[in-house]
C-alpha positions in Angstrom: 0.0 0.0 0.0 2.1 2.6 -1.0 0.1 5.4 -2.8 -3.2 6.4 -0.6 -5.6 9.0 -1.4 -7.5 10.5 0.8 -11.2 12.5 -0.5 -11.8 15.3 1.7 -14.7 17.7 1.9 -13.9 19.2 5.3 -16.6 18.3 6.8 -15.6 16.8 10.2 -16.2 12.9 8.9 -13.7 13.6 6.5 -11.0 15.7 8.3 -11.6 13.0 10.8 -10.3 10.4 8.0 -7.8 12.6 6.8 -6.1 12.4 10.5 -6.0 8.5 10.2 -4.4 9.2 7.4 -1.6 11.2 7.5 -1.0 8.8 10.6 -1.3 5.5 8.5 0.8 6.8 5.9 3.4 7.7 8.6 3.6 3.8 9.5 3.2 2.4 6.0 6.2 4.7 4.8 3.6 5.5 1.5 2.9 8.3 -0.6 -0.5 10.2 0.4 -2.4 12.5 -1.9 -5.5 14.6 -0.6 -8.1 15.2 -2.8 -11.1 17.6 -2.6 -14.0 17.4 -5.6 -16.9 19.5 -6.4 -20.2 18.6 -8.5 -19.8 22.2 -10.2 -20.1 22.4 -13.7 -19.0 25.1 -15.6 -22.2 25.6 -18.0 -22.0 26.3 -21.7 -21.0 29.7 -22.3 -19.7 29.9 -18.6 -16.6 31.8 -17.3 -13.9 29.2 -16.8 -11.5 31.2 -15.9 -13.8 32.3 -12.3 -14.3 28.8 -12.3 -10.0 27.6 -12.4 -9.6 30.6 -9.9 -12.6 28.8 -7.5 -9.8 25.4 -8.1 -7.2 27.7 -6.9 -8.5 29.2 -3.8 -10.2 25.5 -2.9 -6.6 24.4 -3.3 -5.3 26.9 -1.2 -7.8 26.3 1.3 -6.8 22.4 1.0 -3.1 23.0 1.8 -4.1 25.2 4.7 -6.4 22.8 6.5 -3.8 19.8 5.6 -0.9 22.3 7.2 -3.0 21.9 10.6 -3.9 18.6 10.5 -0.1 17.5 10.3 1.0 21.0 13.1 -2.2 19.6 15.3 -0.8 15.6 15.1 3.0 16.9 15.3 3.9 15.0 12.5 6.6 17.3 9.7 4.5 17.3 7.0 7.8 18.2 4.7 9.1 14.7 5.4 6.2 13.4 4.3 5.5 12.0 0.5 2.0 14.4 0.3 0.4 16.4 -2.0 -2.8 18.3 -2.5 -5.1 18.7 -5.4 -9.0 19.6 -6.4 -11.1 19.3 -9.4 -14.5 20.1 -10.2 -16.7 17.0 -11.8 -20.4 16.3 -12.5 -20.0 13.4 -10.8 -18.3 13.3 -7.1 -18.0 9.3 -6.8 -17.0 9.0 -10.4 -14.8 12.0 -9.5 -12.8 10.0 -7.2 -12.8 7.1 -8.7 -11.5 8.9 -12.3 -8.3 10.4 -9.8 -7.6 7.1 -8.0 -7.1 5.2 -11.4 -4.8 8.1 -12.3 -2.8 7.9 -9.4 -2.7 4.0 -9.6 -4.0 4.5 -6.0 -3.2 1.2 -3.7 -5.8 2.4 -0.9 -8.3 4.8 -0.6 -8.9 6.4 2.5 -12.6 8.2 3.2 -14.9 8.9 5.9 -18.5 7.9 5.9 -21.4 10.2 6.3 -23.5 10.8 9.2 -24.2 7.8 11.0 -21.5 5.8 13.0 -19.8 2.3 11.2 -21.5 -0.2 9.2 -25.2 1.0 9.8 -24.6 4.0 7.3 -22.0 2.7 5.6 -24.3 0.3 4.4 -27.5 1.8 3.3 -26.0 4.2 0.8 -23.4 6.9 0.9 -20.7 8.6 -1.1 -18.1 5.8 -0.3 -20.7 2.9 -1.0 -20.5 4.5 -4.8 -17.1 4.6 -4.8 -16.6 1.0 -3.7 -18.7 0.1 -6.7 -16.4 2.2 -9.1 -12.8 1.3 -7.8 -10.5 -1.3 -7.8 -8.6 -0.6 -5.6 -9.6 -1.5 -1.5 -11.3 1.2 0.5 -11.5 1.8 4.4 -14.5 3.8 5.6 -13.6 5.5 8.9 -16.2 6.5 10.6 -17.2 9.2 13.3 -15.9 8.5 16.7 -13.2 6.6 15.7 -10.3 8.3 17.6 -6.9 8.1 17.2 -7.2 5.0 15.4 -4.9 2.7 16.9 -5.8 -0.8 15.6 -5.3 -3.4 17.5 -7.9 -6.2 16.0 -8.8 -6.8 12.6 -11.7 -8.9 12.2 -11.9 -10.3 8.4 -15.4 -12.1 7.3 -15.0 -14.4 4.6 -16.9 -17.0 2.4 -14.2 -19.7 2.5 -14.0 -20.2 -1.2 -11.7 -17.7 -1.6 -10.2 -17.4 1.6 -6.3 -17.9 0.7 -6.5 -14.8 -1.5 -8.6 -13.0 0.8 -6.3 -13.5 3.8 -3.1 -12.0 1.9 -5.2 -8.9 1.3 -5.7 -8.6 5.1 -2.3 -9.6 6.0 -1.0 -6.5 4.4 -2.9 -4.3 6.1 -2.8 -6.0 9.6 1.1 -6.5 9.7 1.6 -2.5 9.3 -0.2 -2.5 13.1 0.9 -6.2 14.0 -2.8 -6.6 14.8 -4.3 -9.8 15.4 -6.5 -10.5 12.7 -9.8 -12.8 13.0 -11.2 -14.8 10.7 -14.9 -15.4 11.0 -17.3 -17.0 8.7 -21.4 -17.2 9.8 -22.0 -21.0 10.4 -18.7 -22.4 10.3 -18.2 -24.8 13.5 -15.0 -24.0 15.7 -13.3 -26.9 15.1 -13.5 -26.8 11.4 -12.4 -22.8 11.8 -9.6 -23.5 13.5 -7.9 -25.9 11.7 -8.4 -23.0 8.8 -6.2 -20.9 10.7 -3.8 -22.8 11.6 -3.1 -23.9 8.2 -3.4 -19.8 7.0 -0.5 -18.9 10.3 1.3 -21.9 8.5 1.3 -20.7 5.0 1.1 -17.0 5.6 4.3 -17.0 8.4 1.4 -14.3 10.0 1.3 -15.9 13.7 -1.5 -13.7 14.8 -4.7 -15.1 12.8 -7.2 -16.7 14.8 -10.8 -17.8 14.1 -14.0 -16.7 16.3 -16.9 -18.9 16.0 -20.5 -17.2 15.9 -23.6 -18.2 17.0 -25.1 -21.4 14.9 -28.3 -19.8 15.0 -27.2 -17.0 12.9 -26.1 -19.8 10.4 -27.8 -18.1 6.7 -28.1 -14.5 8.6 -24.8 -12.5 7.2 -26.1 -9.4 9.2 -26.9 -11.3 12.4 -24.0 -13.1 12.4 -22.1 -9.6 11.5 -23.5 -7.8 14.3 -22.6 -11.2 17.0 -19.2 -11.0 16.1 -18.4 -7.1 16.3 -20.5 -6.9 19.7 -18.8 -9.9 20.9 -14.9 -9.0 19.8 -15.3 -5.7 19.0 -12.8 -4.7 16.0 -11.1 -1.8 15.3 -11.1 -2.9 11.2 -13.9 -4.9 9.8 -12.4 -6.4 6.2 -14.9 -7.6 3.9 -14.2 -8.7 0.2 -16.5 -7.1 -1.9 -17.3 -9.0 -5.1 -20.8 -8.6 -7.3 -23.7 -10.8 -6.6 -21.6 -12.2 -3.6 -22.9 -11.9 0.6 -21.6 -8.2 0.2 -23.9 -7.0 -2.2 -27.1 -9.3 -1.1 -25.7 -7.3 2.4 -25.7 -3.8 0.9 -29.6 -4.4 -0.9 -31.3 -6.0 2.0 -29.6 -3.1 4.8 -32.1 -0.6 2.5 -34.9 -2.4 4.0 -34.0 -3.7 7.1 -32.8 -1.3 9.7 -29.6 -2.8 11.6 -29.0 -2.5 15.3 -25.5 -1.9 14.8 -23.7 0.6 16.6 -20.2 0.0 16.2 -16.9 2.4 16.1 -14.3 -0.3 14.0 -13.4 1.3 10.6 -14.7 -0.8 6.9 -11.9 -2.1 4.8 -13.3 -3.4 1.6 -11.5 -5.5 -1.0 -13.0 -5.0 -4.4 -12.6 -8.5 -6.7 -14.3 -7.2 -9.6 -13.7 -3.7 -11.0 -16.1 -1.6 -12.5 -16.4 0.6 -15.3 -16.6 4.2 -13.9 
């Protein structure tokens, strides 16, 4: 993961994911590029030079509020691989997901709207449309989360693919050395385990373990999602995001069924199947 962009509106969601951030980047030794879009259109016949001088002072403004994100964290933003740029687009999601294929972007980092964790993030928002558009993974960071010090990654999974799935969350776990659970809705513990063993075994990754949920939320993905983050609660929820999979079924039934889920940890989505913006 070593180019990140970052989407900021400054609202306080985003400045909050902005902070994670600069920190993240910090660890991970990567390159981080903010990014601020507008819907504004220039219409036939417009000014565009009022509207490249709007670009301008938004950019200004950008570089000033990123100045006292890295003076309030007391991080020295000029040793730091970061840069600063806005656009305007009719689109804000494709937007974004035009300027992180551009920048070949290995992570995108983005705070969800309103709402705390997977509650909002799932019933529609900015970075739902973005997921849909990128290839690259995303993490959702959501209000409240703090100074986000990960500690435990939980990773849900469907099995089938879990050998590629668990690389993807290796990456991101070893830059906190956090332990990282594996869960899968209906899978017995004795099966589970013998899964991770074999993944510590193959991976070299000693700290993947395997939490068993509830059988009775055996063929209820947002049940047995909601079990496992008020029993372990994690700081990073990693689910692998590919069409017509659990994910999507998830995202389409959350619209009409309102979750009692009132968690802090942060969304990391792995997108399998790309898009066309």
């Amino acid at each position: 993961m070593k180019k990140i962009l970052c989407p900021i509106d400054f609202s306080e969601n985003s400045i909050e994911a902005a902070r994670f951030a600069i920190r993240f980047t910090q660890l991970a030794g990567s390159q981080l590029k903010f990014f601020y879009v507008s819907s504004v259109v220039v219409p036939a016949g417009g000014d565009v030079e009022v509207s490249a001088q709007q670009l301008r002072l938004r950019k200004d403004e950008l570089e000033e509020q990123i100045n006292r994100l890295y003076q309030e964290i007391g991080i020295d933003r000029s040793d730091q691989h970061v840069s600063c740029e806005t656009q305007d687009y009719v689109s804000i999601t494709h937007g974004i997901a035009e300027e992180a294929e551009k920048y070949a972007a290995d992570l995108i980092i983005m705070g969800t709207t309103g709402a705390s964790g997977l509650k909002r993030f799932l019933i529609g928002s900015v970075t739902t449309s973005v997921i849909d558009l990128v290839s690259c993974p995303v993490l959702a960071i959501p209000s409240g989360f703090g100074e986000g010090i990960i500690k435990r990654v939980g990773m849900a999974t469907e099995i089938t693919d879990v050998h590629k799935e668990i690389v993807d969350a290796i990456t991101f776990a070893r830059i906190y050395h956090a332990d990282l659970e594996l869960f899968h809705v209906g899978m017995h513990r004795q099966e589970g385990e013998a899964l991770a063993h074999e993944l510590r075994e193959k991976t070299g990754y000693v700290n993947i373990t395997f939490v068993e949920t509830p059988e009775k939320y055996a063929g209820d993905v947002i049940g047995g999602l909601n079990a496992y983050v008020e029993q372990r609660n994690p700081d990073v929820l990693i689910m692998h995001h590919v069409q017509r999979n659990w994910f999507e079924q998830l995202v389409t039934r959350s619209r009409t069924k309102d979750m009692l889920f009132h968690s802090n940890a942060a969304i990391l989505t792995f997108n399998h199947e790309k898009k066309k913006a």
